[in-house]
N, C-alpha and C positions, 0 to 999 in steps of 0.2 A: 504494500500500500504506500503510495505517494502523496505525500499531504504537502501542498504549494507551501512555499518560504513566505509567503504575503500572509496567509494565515496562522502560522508560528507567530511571525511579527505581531499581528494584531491580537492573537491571543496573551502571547506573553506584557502586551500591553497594558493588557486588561482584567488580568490577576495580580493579587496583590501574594508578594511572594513570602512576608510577613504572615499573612494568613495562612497560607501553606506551609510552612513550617512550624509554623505554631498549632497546626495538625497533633504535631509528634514530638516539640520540643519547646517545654517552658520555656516564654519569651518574658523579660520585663525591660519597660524601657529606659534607655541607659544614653541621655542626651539626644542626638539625634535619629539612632537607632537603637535596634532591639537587642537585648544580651540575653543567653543563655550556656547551659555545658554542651561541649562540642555532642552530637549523637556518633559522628565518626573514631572520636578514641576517647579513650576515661579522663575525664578531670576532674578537680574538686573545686575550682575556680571559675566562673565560664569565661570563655575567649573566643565565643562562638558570637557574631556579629552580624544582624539581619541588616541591611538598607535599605529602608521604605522607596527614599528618593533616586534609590540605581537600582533598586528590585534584583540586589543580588546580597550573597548570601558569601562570611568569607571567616574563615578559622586561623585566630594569627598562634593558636598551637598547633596546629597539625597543616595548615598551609589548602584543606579544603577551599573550595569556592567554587558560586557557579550559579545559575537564575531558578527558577524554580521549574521547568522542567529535569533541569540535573539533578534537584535535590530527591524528586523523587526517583530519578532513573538510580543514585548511587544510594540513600536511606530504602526506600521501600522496595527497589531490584526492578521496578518495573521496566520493560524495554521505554524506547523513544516514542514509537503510538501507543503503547499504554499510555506514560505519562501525559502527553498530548490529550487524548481519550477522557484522561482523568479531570484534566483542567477545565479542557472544555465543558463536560458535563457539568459541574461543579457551578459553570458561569452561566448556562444556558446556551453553549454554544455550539454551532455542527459541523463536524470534523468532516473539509471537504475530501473526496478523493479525486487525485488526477484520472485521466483516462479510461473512466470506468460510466458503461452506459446508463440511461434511467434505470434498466430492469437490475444490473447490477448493486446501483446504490440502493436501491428499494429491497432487494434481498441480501443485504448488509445491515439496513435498518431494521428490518423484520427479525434478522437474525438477532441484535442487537437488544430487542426488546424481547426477545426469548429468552434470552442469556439473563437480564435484567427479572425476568418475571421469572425463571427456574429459581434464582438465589435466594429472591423472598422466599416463594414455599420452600426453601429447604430451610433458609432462619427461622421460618414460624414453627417446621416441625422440631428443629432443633430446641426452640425453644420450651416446642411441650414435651420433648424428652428429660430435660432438666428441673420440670417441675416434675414430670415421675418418677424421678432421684429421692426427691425429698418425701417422696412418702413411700417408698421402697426399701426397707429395713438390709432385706436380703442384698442388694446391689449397693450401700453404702457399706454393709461390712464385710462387703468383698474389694471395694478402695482400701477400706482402711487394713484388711488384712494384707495389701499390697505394698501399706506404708503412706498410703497418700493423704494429704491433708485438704479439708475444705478449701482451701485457698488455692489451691493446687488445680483444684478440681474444677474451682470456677473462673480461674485464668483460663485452662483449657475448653471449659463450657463442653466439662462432663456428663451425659444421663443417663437414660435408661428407657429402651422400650419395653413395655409391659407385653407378657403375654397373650396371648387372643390374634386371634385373625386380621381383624378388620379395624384396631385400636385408632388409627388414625380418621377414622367415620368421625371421630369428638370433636376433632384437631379443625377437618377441613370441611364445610356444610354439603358440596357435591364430590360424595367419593370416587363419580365417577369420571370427574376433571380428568381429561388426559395426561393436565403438566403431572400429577403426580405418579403417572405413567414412565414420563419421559427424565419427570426426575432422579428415577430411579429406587424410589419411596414404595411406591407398590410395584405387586408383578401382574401382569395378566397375563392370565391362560385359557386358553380355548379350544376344546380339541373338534374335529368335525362334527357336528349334528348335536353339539353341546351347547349348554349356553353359557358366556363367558364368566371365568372367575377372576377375582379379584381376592387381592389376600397384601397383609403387610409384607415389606421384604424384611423389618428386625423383626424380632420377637423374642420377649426372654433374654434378652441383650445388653450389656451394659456398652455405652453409644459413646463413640470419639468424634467431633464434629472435624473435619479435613477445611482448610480456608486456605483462601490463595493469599498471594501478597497484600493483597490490597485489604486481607479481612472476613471478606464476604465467604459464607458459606456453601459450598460446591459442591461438597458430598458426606457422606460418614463411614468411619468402621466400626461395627461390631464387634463381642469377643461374648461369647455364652459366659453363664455365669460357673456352672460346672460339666458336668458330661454333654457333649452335642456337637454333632458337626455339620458344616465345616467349624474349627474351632472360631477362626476369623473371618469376617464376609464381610467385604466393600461393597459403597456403590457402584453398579456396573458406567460404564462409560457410556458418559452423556455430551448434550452440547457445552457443558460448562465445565466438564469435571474429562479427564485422562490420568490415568494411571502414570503411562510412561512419560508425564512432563511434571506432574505435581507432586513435592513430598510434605509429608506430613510434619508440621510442629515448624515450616521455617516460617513463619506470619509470629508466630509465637519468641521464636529464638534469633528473631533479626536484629535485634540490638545487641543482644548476652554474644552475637558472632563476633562483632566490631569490640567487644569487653574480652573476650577472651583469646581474640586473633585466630582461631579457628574453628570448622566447624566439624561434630562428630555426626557419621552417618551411621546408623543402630536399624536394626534387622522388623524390627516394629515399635506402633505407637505406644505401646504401654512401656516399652522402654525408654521413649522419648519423657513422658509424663513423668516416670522413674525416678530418670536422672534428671529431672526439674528439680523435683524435692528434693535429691539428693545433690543439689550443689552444682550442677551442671547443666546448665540450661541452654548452651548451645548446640544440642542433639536434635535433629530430625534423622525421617524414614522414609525408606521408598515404600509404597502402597501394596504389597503382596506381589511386587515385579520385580525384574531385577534392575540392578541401576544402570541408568543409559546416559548416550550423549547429552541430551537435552536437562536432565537430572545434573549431569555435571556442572553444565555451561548453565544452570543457573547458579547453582551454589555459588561458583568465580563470581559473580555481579557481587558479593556480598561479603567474602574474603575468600584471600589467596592461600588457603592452607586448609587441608580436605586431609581428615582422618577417616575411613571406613573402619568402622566396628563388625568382626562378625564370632561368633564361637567357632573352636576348633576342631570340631567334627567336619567332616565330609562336605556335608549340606556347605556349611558357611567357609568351606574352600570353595566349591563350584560360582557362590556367590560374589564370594570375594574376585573369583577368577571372571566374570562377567560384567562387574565394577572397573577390572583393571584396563579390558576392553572400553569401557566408558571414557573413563582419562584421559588413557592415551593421547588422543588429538589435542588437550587442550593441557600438555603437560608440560607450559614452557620452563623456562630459563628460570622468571620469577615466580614462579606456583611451585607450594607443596604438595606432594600426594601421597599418605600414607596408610598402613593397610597394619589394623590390631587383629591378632588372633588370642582370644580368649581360653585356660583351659575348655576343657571338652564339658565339665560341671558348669560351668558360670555362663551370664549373663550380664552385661553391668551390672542389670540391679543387685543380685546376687553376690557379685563379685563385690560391688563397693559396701556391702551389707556385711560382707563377713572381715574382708580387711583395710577397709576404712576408702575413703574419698582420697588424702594421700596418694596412697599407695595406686588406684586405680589413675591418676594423674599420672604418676610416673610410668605404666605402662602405655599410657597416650605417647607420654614424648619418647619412649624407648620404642615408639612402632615402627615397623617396616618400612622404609624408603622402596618410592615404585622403583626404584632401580633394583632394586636388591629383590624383588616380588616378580621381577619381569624375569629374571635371569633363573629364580627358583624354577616359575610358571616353564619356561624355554627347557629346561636342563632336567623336568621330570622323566623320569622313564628312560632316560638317557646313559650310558655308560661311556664316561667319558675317558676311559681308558682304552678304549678300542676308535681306530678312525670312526668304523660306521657311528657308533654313539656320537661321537662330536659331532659329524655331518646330519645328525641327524636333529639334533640338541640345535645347529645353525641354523636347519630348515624350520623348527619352530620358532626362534628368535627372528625370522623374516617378517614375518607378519606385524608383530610386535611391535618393532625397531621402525618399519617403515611409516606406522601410525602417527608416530610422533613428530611434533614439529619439528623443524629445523632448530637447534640451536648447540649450547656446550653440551648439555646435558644428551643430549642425541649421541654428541661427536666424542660423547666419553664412553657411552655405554658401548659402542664399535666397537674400541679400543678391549673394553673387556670382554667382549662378545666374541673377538677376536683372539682372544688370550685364551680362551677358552677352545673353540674350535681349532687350536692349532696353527690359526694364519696370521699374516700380519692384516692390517687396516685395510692397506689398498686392494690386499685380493679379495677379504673379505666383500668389500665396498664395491668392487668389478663382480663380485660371482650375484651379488644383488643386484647391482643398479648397473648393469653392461651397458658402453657409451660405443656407439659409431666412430671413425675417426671422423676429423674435423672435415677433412679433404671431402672424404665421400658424402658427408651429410650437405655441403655447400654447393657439390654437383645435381644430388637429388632435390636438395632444397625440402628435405623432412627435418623438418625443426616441430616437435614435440610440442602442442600447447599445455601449461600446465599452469594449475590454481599457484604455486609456489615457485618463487624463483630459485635458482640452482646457486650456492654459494659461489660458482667462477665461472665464467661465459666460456666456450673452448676456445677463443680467439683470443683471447687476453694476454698477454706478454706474461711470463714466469713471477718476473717481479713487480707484476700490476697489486696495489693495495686496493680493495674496498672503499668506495666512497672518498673517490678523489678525480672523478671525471668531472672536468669542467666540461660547461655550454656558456653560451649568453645565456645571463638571468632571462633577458625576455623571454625567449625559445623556452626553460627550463617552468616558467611562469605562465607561461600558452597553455603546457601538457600540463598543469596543476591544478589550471581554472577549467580545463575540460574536461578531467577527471571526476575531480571534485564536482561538476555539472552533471557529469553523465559518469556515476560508478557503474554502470553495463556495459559500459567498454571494456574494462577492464580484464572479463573474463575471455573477449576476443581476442586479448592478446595473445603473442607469442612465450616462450619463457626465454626467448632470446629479446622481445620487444622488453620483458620484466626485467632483467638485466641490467638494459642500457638506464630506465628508470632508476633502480633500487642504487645504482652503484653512482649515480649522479653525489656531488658535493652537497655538504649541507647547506643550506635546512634541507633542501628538495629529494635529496636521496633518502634521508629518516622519514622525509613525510610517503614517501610509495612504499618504502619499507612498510608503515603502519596500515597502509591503503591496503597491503596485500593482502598482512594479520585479518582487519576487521572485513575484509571481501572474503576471506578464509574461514570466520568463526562465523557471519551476522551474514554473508548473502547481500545484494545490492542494496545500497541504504542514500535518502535524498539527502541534502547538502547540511538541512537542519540537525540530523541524527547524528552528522559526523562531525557539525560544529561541534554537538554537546560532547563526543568521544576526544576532541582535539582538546579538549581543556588541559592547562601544564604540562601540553607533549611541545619539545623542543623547538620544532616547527608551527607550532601554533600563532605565532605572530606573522610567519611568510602567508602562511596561508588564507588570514583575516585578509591582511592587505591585498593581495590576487582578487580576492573574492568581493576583496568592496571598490576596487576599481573598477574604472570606466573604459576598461579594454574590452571592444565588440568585435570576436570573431565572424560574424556572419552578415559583414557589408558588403557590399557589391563594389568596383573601383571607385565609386563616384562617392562613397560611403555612405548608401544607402541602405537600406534593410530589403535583403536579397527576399524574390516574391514568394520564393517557395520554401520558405521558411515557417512558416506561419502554425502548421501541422505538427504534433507529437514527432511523428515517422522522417518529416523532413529534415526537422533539427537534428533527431538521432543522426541520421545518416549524412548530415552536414558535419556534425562534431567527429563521426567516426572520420570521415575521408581530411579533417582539420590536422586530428591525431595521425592518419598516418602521416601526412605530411611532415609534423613535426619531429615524427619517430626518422622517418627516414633521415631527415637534416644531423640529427645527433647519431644514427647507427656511421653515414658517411665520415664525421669528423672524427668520430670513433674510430673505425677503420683506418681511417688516415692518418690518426695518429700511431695507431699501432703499424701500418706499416713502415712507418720514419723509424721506431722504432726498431724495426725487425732489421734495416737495412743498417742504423748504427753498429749493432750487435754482430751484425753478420761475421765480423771481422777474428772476433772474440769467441763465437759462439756455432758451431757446426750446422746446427738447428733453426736455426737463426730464417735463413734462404726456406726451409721447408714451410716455418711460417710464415713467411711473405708471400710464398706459393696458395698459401690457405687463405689469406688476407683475402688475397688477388681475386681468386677465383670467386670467393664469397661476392667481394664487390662488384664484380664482374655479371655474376648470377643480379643481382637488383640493380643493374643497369646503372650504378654510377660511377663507368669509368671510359673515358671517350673511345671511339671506333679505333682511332687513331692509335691508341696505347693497346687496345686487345690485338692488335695486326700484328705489333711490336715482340709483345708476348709470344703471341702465339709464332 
């Protein structure tokens, strides 16, 4: 979804960002703005700073800022149209979308108020499940044989559905509403020549309300009180509610994550609730699924250090081994990711019940590094004293290894992967990732598209460094403002076109560096979403300036506004045919410098002539080298 820059503008206008943080964090006013404790990291002072009059928001302890869409994208986790979503609704206003027909936006809206009208009925049933708490003996002295306290129980907005069929007939006047069909609250059955039934889905239940970030109520888990199965039962998957995106207890533990700097991932909710009471309150749960990308890559919005909890039986290796699968992709440089196995007896709760909250701490931070998890997971079953065992121990660490992002933590794990297998780095890295030579890829002209650029272009001189190719800023600030206009480009590229970008001089080379990361994790994002990600990134000031000048690539000679412009489709394919332009201009001066280069070297260097040979032909293949000079050559 594309939501126009004219509309951010006017919206963020027209929110007071004061009000929105004062949502979630005590404000008092303090001269000409607002003071309160940072919600980003613990103090006992506040140094957290609203500005009515700049409607921005700014931490001189922790160095946070940013307007009140960020606040909610980095406090509450919500994406950029969440937040967006959130505001608007909030003001009375209607999130336009680009390119999308009437019958689309009207089945956007529909859906929109379906979404809106499921969460109430699930709050109202939630809510008469917590008054059947209070008068259910049996299911309060099964909290409290758990350990859990009132207080506990009504942070989490603990109940209880009562036994009976049709218990929710009190709650709701037409039992036979579909929403509570679709909300997952009832089931219907109907078999042929029957007439249809109706029946609660809890029953006899003591009820976990599940809520997304923002609060709202989306679905529940159940757990019987004693004999019965299934032991546990979710709401099945609705328009509001998914297993494989939503976990349990993080609406709950979003703040205690930013207090404690990490967050623990536990096998279910009663242990999430658990470890409330008991001292640890920044635990959630995946839903009865295993943990997946999306479960990952939300947790990251909200800190960079992921502990997964599971017991040490079987079950909770397979688990654990299906979490490690999750990570993977999002397991950079600066993220933690680590992996506790519990004896085969315990449970947190269990575990911190018999040898204290301490002691369960220190098995947190004594847990597994995915490095170390990745190499076990690779090297099971493997006999590493025989070739076949290594070779074989390799071919499961392939999968693995190649998951991962580009960075040290990638470029070490080789090295041990490597050590292990027998080989050194480079065969290892060729028996993985086998490269064409440079000569024959430049004649065939198959150059690989890829989401991720390769750490070193095969043209690049031996002793070329990273991130020290000059351009003209203009040129460099052309492909910034089109980028940044149109991120669908991007995936058109080459990983040779990614190259020539990422390896550009700063700011412009950090800035495609980051283009590539968030094209990699989030998928094309309009210029607004990637303002609010550009906050305190290094290039964040080249990029303002690009974007708030008055450089118009789509004039005509006379500097006019070219007629065929006017269309979604036009512009795309005027910025694309813009970008190669400008690609081509930097691959040329590129090339040509490495050729000067190749022919200095020559003298010194054997190798030298074969890369000039490779230069040649490359340039040669995209036509920017005169008739005159290929005659000469050839």
């Amino acid at each position: 979804m594309a939501i126009p820059q004219s509309f951010i503008q006017e919206l963020l206008a027209r929110v007071d960002v004061v009000e929105v943080v004062g949502r979630y964090v005590q404000l008092k006013k303090g001269g000409a703005n607002f003071m309160g404790l940072c919600p980003f990291h613990g103090e006992k002072s506040p140094s957290f700073s609203v500005s009515p009059a700049k409607q921005f928001f700014h931490c001189f302890g922790c160095g946070k800022n940013g307007n009140a869409i960020g606040f909610l994208m980095d406090h509450a986790g919500m994406t950029f149209v969440e937040a967006v979503k959130d505001l608007a609704q909030n003001i009375g206003m209607q999130v336009p979308e680009d390119d999308a027909s009437p019958q689309d936006r009207a089945r956007a809206a529909e859906q929109r108020q379906k979404q809106a009208t499921l969460t109430d009925v699930l709050e109202k049933a939630g809510e008469s499940f917590r008054k059947h708490l209070r008068n259910s003996p049996k299911a309060i002295d099964y909290f409290k044989g758990r350990g859990l306290s009132g207080e506990i129980a009504k942070q989490f907005g603990l109940g209880y559905a009562p036994d009976g069929w049709r218990g929710l007939a009190s709650v709701f006047p037409d039992y036979q509403d579909p929403l509570l069909a679709e909300s997952g609250l009832v089931i219907v059955n109907q078999e042929e020549g029957e007439e249809e039934k109706r029946y609660d889905r809890f029953r006899d239940r003591v009820m976990f309300p599940i809520r997304n970030v923002k609060g709202e109520c989306i679905g529940f888990g159940g757990r019987v009180l004693f004999e019965g199965t299934p032991k546990y039962l979710n709401s099945p998957e609705t328009p509001v509610f998914s297993k494989g995106r939503e976990l349990y207890g993080l609406f709950e533990a979003r703040n205690a994550l930013r207090d404690a700097g990490y967050v623990l991932v536990t096998e279910g909710y009663m242990d999430v609730v658990a470890l409330a009471q008991l001292g640890f309150p920044n635990a959630v749960a995946t839903l009865g699924t295993a943990c997946t990308t999306d479960h990952v890559q939300k947790l990251f919005r909200f800190t960079d250090n992921v502990v997964f909890s599971f017991d040490g039986d079987s079950a909770g290796r397979r688990a654990a081994r299906k979490a490690l699968d999750g990570a993977l992709p999002y397991a950079s440089d600066v993220r933690s990711v680590k992996f506790l196995f519990l004896p085969q007896e315990h449970d947190p709760d269990s575990y911190i019940r018999e040898f204290g909250k301490e002691a369960f701490a220190h098995c947190v931070a004594e847990a597994m590094p995915l490095s170390r998890f990745l190499i076990e997971v690779a090297r099971e079953g493997c006999d590493l004293h025989t070739a076949e065992g290594r070779a074989h121990m390799a071919s499961n660490a392939k999968p693995l290894w190649m998951a991962l992002p580009d960075g040290a933590l990638k470029r070490q794990l080789l090295s041990e992967l490597a050590e292990l297998a027998d080989l050194g780095n480079h065969e290892l890295q060729d028996l993985w990732m086998p490269t064409a030579p440079a000569t024959s890829q430049a004649r065939t002209g198959e150059f690989k598209k890829s989401s991720k650029f390769k750490p070193r272009d095969a043209y690049a001189p031996k002793n070329y460094k990273r991130g020290t190719r000059l351009i003209p800023q203009g040129r460099a600030d052309h492909a910034v403002r089109v980028l940044l206009t149109h991120m669908d480009l991007w995936e058109d590229l080459s990983a040779e076109d990614h190259n020539l970008l990422c390896e550009l001089a700063p700011p412009h080379g950090p800035l495609f560096v980051w283009l590539d990361q968030q094209h990699h994790e989030h998928g094309n994002q309009p210029w607004g979403a990637l303002r609010e990600g550009l906050y305190a990134h290094e290039s964040e000031n080249m990029a303002l300036r690009v974007m708030a000048s008055s450089f118009k690539p789509l004039l005509d000679d006379d500097g006019h506004p070219k007629a065929d412009t006017q269309s979604p489709a036009a512009l795309q394919r005027e910025a694309g045919l813009e970008l190669r332009g400008i690609l081509n201009k930097i691959l040329f001066e590129s090339l040509d410098a490495q050729m000067k280069e190749a022919i200095a070297e020559a003298a010194d260097d054997p190798t030298a002539m074969q890369r000039y040979k490779a230069l040649f032909e490359r340039r040669k293949q995209l036509g920017l080298i005169p008739q005159k000079l290929v005659e000469s050559q050839d």
